[in-house]
N, CA, C and O atoms as a GROMACS GRO file, in nm:
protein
  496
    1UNK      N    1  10.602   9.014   8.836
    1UNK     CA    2  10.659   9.125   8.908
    1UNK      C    3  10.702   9.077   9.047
    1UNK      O    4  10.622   9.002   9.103
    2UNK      N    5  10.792   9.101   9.100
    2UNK     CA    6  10.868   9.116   9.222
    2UNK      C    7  10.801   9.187   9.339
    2UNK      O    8  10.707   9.262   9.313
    3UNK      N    9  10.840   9.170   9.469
    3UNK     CA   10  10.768   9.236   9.568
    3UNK      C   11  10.849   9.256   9.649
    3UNK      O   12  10.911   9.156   9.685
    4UNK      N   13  10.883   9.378   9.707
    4UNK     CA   14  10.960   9.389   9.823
    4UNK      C   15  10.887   9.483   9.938
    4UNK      O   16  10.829   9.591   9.923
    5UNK      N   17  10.915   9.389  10.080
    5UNK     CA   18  10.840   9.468  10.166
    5UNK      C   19  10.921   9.504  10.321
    5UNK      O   20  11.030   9.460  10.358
    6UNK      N   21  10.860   9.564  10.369
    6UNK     CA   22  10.926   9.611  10.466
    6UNK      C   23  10.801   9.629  10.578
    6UNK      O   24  10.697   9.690  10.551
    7UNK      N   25  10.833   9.557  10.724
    7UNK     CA   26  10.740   9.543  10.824
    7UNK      C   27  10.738   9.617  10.913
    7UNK      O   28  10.853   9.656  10.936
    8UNK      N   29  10.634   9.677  11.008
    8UNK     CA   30  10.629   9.724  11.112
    8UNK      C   31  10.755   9.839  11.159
    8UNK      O   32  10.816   9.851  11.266
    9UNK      N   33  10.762   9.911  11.038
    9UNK     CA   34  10.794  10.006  11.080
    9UNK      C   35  10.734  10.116  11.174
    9UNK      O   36  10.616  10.151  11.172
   10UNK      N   37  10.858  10.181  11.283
   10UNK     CA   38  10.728  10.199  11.393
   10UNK      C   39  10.764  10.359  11.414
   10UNK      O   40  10.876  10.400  11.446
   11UNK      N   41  10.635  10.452  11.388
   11UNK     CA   42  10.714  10.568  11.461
   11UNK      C   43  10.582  10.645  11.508
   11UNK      O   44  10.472  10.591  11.498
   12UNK      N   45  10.600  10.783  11.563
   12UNK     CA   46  10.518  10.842  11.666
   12UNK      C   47  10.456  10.970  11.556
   12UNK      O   48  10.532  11.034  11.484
   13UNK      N   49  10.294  10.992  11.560
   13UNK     CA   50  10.244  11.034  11.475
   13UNK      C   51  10.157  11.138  11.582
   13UNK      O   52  10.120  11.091  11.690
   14UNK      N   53  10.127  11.271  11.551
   14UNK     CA   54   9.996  11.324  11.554
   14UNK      C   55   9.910  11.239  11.432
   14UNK      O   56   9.921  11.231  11.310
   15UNK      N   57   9.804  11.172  11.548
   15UNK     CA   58   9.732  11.113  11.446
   15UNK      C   59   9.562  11.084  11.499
   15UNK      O   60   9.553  10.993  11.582
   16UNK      N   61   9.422  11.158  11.456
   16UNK     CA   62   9.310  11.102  11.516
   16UNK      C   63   9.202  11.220  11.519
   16UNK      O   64   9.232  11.331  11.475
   17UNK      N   65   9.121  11.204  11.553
   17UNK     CA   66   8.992  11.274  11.482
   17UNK      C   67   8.975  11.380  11.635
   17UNK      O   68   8.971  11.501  11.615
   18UNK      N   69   8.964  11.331  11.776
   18UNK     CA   70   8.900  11.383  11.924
   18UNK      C   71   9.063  11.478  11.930
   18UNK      O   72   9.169  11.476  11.868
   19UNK      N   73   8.998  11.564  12.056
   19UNK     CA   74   9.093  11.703  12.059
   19UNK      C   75   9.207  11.604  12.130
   19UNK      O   76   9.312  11.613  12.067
   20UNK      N   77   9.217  11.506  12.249
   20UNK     CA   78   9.288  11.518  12.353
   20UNK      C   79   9.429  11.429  12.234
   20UNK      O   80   9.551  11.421  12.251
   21UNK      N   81   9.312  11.361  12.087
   21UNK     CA   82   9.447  11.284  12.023
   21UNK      C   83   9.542  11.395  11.930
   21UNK      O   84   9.644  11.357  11.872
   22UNK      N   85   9.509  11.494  11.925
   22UNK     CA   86   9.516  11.600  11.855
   22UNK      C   87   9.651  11.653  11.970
   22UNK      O   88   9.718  11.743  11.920
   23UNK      N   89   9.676  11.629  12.048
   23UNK     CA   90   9.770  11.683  12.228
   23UNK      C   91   9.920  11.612  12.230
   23UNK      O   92  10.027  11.672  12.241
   24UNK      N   93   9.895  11.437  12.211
   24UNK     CA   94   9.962  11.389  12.215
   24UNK      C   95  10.007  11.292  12.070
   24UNK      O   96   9.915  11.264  11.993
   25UNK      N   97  10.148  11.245  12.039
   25UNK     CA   98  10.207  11.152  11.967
   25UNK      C   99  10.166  11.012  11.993
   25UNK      O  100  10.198  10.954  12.096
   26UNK      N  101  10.108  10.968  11.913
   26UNK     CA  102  10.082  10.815  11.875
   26UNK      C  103  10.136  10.714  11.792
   26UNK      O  104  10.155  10.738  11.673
   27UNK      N  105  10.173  10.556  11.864
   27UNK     CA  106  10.225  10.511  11.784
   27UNK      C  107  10.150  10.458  11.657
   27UNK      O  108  10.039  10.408  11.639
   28UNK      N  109  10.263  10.492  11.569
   28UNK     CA  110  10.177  10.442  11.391
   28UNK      C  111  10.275  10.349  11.353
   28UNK      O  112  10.394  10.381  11.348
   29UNK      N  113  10.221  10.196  11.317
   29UNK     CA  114  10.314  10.132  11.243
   29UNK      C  115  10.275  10.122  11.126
   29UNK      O  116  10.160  10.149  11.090
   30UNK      N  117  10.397  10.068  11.026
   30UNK     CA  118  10.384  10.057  10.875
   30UNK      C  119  10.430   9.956  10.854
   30UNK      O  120  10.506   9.894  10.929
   31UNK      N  121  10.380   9.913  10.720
   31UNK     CA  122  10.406   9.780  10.649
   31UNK      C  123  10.401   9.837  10.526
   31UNK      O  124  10.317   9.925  10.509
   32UNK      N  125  10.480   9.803  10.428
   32UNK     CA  126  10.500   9.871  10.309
   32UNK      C  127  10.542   9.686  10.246
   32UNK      O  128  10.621   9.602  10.290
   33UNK      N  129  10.419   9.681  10.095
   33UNK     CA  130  10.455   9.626  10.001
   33UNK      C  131  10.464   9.709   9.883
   33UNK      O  132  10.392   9.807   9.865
   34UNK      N  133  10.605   9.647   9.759
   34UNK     CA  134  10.595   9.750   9.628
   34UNK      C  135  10.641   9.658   9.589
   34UNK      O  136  10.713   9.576   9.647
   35UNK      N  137  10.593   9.662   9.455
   35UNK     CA  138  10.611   9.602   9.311
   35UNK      C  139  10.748   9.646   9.243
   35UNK      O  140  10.750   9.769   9.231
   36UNK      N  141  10.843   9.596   9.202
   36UNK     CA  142  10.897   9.634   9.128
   36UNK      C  143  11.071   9.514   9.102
   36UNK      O  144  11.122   9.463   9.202
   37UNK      N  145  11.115   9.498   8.999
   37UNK     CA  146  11.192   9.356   8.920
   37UNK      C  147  11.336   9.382   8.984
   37UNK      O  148  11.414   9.474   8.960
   38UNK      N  149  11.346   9.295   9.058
   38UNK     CA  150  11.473   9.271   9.110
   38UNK      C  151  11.571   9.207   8.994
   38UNK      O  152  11.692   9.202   9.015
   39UNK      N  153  11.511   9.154   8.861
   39UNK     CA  154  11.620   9.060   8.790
   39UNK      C  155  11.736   9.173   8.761
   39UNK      O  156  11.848   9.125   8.780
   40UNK      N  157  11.738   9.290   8.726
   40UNK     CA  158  11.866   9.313   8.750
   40UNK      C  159  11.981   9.338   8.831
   40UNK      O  160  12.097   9.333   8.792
   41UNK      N  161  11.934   9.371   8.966
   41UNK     CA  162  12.010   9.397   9.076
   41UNK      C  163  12.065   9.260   9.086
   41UNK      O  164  12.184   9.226   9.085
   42UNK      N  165  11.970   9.194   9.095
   42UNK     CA  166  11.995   8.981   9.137
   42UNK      C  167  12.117   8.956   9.046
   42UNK      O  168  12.222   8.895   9.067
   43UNK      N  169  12.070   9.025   8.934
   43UNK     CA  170  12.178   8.937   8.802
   43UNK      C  171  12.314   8.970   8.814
   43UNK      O  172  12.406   8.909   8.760
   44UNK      N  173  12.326   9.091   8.901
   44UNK     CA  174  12.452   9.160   8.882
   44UNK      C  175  12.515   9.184   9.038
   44UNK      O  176  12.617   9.251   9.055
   45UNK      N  177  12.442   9.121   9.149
   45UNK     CA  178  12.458   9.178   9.284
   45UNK      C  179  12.483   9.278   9.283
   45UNK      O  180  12.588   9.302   9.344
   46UNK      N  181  12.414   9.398   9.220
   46UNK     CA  182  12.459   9.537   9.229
   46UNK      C  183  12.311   9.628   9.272
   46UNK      O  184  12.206   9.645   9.210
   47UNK      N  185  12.352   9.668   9.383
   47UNK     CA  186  12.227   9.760   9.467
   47UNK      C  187  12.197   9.897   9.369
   47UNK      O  188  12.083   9.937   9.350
   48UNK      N  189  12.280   9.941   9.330
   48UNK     CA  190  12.227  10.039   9.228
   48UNK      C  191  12.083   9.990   9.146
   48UNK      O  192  11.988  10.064   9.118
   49UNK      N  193  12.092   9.866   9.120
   49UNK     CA  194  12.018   9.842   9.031
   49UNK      C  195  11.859   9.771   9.082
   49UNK      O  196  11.811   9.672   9.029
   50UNK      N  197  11.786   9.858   9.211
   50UNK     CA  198  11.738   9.808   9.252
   50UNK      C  199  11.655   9.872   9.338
   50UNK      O  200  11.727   9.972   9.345
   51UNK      N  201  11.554   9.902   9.420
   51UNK     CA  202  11.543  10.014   9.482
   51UNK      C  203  11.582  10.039   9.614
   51UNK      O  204  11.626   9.934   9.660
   52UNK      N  205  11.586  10.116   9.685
   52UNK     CA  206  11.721  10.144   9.803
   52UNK      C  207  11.534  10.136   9.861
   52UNK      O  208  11.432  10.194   9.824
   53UNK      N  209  11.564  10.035   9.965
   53UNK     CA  210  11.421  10.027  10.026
   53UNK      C  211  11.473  10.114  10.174
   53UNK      O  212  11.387  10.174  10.238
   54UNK      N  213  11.589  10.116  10.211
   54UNK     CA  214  11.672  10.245  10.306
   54UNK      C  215  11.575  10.311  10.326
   54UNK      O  216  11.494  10.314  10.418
   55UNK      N  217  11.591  10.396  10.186
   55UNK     CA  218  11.571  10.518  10.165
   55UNK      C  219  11.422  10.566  10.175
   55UNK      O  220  11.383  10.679  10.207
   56UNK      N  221  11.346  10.457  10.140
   56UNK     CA  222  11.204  10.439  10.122
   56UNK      C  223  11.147  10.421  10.249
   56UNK      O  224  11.032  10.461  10.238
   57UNK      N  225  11.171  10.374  10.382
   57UNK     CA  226  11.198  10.374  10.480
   57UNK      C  227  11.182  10.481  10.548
   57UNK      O  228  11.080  10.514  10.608
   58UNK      N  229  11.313  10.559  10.538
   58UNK     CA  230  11.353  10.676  10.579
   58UNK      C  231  11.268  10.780  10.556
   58UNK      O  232  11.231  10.861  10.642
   59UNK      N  233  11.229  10.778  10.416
   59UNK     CA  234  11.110  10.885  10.390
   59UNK      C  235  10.970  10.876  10.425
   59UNK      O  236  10.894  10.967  10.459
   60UNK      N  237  10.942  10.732  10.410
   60UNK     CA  238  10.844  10.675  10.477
   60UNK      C  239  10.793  10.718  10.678
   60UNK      O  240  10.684  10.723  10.736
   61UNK      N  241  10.900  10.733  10.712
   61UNK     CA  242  10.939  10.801  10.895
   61UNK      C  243  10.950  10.908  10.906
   61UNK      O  244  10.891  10.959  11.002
   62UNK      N  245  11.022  10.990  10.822
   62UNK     CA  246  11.005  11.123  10.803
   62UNK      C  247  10.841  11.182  10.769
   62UNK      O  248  10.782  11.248  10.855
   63UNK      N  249  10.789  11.156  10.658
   63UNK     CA  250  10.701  11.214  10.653
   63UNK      C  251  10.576  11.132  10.752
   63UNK      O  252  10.483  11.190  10.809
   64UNK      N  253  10.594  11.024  10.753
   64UNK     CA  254  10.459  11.002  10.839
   64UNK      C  255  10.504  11.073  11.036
   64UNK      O  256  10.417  11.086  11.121
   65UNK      N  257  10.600  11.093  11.050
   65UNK     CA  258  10.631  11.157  11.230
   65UNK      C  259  10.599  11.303  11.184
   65UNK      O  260  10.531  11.365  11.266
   66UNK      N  261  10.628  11.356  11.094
   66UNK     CA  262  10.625  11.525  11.038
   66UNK      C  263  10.413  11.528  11.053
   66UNK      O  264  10.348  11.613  11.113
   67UNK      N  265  10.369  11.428  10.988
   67UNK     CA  266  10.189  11.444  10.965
   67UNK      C  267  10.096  11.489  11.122
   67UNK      O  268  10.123  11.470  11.241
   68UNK      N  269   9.996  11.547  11.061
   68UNK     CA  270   9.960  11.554  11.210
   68UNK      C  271   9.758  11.536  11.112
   68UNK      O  272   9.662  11.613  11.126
   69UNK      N  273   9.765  11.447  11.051
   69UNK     CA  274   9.622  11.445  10.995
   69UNK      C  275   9.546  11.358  11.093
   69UNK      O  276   9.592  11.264  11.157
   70UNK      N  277   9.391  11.416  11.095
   70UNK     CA  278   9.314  11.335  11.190
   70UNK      C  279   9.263  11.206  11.107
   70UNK      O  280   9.202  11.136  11.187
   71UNK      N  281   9.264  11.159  11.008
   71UNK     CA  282   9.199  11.002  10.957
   71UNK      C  283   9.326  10.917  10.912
   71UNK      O  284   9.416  10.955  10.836
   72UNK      N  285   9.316  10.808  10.967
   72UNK     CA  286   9.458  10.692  10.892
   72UNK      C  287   9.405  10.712  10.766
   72UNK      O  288   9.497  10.744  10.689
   73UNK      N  289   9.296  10.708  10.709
   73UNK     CA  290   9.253  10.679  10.527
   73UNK      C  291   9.323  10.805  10.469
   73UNK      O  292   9.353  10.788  10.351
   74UNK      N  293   9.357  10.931  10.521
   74UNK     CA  294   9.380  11.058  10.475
   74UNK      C  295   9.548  11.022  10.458
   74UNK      O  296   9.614  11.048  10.358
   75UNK      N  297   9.607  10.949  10.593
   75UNK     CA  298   9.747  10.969  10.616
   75UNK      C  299   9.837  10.833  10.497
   75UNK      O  300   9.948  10.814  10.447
   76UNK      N  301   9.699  10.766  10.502
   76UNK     CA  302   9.755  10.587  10.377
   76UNK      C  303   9.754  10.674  10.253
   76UNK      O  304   9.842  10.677  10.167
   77UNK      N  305   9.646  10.741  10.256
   77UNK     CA  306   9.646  10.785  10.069
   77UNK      C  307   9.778  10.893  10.066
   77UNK      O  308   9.882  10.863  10.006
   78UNK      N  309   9.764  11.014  10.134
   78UNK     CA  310   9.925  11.059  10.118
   78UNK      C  311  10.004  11.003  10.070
   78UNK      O  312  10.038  10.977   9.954
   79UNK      N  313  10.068  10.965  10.251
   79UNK     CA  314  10.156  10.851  10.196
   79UNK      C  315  10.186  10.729  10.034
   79UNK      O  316  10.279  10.715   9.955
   80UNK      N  317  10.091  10.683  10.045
   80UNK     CA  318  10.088  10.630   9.896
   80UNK      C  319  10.099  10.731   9.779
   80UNK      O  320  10.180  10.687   9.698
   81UNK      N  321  10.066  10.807   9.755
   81UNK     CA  322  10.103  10.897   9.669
   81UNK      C  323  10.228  10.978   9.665
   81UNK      O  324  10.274  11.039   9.569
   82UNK      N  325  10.272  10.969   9.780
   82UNK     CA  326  10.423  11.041   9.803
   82UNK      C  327  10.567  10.886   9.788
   82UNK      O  328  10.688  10.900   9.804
   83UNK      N  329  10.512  10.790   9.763
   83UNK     CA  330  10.607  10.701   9.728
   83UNK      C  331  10.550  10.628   9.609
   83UNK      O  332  10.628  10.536   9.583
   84UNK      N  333  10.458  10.629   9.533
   84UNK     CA  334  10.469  10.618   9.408
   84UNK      C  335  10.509  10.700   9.349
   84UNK      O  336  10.580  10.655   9.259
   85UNK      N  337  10.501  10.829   9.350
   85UNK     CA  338  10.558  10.941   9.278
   85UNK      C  339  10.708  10.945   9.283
   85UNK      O  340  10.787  10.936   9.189
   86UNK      N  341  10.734  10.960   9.415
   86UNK     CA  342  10.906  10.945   9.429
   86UNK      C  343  11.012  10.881   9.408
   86UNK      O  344  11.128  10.920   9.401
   87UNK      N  345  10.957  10.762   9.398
   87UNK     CA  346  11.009  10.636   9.377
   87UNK      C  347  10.970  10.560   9.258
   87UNK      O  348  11.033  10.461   9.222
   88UNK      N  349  10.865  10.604   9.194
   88UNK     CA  350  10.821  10.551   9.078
   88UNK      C  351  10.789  10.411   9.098
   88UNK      O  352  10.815  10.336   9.004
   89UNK      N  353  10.748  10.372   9.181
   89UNK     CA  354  10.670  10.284   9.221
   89UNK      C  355  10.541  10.213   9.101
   89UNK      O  356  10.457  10.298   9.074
   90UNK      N  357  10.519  10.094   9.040
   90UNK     CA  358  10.450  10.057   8.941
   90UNK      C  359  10.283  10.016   9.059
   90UNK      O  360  10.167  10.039   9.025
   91UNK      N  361  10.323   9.962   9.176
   91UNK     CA  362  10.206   9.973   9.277
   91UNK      C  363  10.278   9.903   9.424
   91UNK      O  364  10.380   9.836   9.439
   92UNK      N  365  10.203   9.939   9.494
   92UNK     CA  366  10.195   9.979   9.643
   92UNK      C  367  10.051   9.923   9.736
   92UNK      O  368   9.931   9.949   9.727
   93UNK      N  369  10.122   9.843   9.819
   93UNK     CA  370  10.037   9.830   9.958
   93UNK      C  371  10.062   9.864  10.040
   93UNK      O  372  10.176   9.839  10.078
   94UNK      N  373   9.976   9.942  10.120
   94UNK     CA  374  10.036   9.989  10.284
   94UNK      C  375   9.921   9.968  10.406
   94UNK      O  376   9.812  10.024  10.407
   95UNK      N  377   9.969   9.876  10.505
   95UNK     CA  378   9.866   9.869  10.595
   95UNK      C  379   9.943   9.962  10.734
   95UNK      O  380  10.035   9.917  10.802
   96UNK      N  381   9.870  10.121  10.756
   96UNK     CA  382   9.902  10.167  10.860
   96UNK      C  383   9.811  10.080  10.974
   96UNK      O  384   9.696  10.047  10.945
   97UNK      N  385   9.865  10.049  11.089
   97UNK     CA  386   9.823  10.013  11.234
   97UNK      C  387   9.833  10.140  11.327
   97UNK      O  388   9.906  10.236  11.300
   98UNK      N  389   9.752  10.132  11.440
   98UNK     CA  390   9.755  10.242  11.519
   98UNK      C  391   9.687  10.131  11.660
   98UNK      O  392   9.570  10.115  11.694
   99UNK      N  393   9.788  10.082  11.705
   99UNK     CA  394   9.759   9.964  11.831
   99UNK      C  395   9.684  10.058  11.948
   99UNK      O  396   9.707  10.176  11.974
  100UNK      N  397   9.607   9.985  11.997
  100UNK     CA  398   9.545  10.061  12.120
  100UNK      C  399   9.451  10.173  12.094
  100UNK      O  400   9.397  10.244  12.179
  101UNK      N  401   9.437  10.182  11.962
  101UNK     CA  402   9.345  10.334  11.949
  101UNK      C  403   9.189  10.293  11.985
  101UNK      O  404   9.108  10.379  12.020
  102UNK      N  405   9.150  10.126  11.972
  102UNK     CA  406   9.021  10.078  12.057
  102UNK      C  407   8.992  10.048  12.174
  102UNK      O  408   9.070   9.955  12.192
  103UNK      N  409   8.929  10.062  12.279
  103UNK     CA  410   8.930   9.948  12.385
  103UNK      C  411   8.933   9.855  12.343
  103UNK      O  412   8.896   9.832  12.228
  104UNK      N  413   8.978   9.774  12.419
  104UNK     CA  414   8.962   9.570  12.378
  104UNK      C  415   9.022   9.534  12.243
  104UNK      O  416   9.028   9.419  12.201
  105UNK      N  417   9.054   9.615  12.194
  105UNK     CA  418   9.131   9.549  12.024
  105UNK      C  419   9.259   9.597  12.064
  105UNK      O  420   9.277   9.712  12.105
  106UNK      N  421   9.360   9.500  12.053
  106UNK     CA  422   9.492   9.536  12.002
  106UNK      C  423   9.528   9.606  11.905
  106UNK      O  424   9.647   9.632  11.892
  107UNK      N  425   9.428   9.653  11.811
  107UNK     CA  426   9.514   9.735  11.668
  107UNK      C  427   9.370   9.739  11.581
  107UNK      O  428   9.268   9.673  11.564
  108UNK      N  429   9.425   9.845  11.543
  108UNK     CA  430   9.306   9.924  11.432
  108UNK      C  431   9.386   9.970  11.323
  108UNK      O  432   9.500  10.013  11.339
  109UNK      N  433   9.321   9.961  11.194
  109UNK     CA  434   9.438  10.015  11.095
  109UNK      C  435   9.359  10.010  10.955
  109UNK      O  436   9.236  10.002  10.953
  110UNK      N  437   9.439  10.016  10.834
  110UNK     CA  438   9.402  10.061  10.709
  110UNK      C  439   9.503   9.956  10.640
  110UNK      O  440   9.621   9.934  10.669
  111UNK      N  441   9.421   9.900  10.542
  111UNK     CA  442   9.479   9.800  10.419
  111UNK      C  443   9.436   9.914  10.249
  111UNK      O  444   9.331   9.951  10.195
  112UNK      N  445   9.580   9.931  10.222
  112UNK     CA  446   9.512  10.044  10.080
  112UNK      C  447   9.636  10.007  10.011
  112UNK      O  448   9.749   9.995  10.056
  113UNK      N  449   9.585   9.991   9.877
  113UNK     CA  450   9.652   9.945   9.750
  113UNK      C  451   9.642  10.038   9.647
  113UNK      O  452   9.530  10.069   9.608
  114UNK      N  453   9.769  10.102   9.583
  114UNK     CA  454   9.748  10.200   9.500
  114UNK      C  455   9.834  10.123   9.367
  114UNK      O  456   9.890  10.014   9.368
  115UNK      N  457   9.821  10.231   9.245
  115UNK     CA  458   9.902  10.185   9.104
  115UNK      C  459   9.933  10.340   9.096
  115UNK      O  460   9.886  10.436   9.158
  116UNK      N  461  10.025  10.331   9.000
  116UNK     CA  462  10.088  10.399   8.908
  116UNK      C  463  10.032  10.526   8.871
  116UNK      O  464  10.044  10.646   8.898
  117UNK      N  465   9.947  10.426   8.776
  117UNK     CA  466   9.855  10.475   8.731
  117UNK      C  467   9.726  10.614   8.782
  117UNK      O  468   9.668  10.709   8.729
  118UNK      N  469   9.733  10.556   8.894
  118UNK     CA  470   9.591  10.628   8.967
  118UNK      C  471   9.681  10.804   9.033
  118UNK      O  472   9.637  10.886   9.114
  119UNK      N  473   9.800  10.805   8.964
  119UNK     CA  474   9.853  10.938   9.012
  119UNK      C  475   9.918  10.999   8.908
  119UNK      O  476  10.037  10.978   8.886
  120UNK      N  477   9.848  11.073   8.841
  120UNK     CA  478   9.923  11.122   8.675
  120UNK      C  479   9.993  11.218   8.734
  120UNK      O  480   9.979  11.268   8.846
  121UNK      N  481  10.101  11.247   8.614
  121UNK     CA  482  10.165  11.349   8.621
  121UNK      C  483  10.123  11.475   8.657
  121UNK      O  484  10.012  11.516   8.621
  122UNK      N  485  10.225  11.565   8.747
  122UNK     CA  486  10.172  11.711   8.795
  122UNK      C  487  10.131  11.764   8.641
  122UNK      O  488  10.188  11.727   8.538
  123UNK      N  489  10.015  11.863   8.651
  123UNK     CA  490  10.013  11.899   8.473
  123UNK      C  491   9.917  11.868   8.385
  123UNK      O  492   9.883  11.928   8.283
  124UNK      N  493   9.857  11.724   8.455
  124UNK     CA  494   9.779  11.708   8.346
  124UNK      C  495   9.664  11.699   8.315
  124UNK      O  496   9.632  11.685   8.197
   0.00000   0.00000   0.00000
């Protein structure tokens, strides 16, 4: 299987557990790995045939600036479930960062790996 990823995507989140983080926008970055076979797009140089990581992106910024949840583990699993589903995604890594949310550490964050699998159909 193939992997395509996309780094440090960066955008501004209600995001954190204490009232005063609950006040203000924080930066949240993303890293998005997904599984899924480039041999036909490759074979044919044709983007149709391939997934519009754009778009994945885009929705990826949208919904994580729209969130206002207090735990990164609450805002990774969402997220992961809102782009395997949408995208049909076979599996997914996402490490959210949230820089500065420690004293003395540059970055605090979440490493979470989902499948397919682990999100059945609405229904069942």
């Amino acid at each position: 299987m193939d992997r395509i990823f996309l780094t440090a995507l960066k955008v501004e989140a209600v995001i954190g557990y204490y009232e005063w983080e609950r006040q203000v926008k924080q930066t949240v970055l993303i890293d998005l790995e997904f599984g899924t076979d480039v041999a036909a797009a490759a074979g044919h140089d044709d983007i149709s045939r391939t997934l519009n990581y754009k778009n994945i992106a885009k929705r990826t910024l949208a919904f994580v600036g729209a969130s206002k949840f207090h735990l990164l583990e609450t805002l990774a699993e969402k997220l992961a479930e809102l782009l395997v589903r949408e995208f049909d995604l076979p599996w997914l890594k996402i490490t959210l960062h949230k820089p500065g949310a420690i004293r003395d550490s540059s970055d605090v964050g979440i490493v979470m790996e989902r499948r397919r699998e682990q999100y059945p159909p609405a229904g069942s």
